[in-house]
N, C-alpha and C positions, 0 to 999 in steps of 0.2 A: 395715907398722907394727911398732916394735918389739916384742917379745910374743906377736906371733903365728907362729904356724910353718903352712905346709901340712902335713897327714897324713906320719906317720911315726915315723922315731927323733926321740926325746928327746935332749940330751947328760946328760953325767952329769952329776947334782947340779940337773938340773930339772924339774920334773913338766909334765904337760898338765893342764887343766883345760877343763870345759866349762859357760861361762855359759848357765844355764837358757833362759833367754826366745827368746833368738836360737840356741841349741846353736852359739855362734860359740868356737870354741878358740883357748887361750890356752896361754902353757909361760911358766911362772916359776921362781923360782929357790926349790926347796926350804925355803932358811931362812925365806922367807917365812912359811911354817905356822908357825913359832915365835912370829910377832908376835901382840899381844893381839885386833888388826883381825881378822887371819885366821880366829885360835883361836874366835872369836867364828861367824864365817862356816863354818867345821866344823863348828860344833857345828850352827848352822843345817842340814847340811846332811846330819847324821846324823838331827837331826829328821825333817827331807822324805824323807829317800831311804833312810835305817837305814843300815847296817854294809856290807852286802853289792852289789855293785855290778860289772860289771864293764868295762872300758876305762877312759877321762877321767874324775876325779873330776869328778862335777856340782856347781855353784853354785848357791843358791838365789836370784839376782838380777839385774836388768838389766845389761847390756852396762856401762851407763853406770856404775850403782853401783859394776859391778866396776872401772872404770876411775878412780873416783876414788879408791876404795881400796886400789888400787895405786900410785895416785900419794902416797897419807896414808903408803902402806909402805918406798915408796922414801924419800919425803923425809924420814922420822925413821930411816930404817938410815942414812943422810948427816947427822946432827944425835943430840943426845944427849936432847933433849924428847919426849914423847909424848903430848899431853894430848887426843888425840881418842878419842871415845869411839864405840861404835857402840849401837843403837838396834833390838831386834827388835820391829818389829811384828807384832799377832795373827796374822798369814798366816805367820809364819816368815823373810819379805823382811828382808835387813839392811839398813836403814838409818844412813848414815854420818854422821856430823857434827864441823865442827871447830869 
């Protein structure tokens, strides 16, 4: 599946991540953390887990969530609109919505 890599080297200019629920990892493309979806999902995730960490950055959300907000991140770096917003519920989980 695109996105995912078995254990190892990264290339340059993409990070691993690891979705909470399943610890299923993922490698994206850096510029990603720039979008507002993301920036949103950090912050989440500094909440859950603080600053200090060490390996894959962790996510604080389903496989699934992560997947559709990679799909919201891909298809606005391809388009010039961004009108999705994301949604923290009291547990910290990001909820996305378009």
């Amino acid at each position: 599946m695109q996105g995912e890599e078995k254990k190892g080297k990264v290339k340059k200019g993409w990070l691993a991540v690891m979705v909470d629920e399943d610890q299923r990892r993922f490698v994206i493309p850096i510029a990603y953390l720039y979008h507002p979806l993301f920036r949103r999902l950090l912050e989440a995730a500094r909440d859950t887990y603080g600053y200090h960490s060490s390996g894959p950055l962790r996510l604080p959300c389903s496989v699934d969530e992560f997947l559709r907000l990679r799909a919201l991140v891909e298809r606005d770096t391809h388009s010039s609109s961004s009108s999705h917003r994301v949604h923290m519920a009291p547990c910290t989980r990001a909820k996305v919505t378009s």
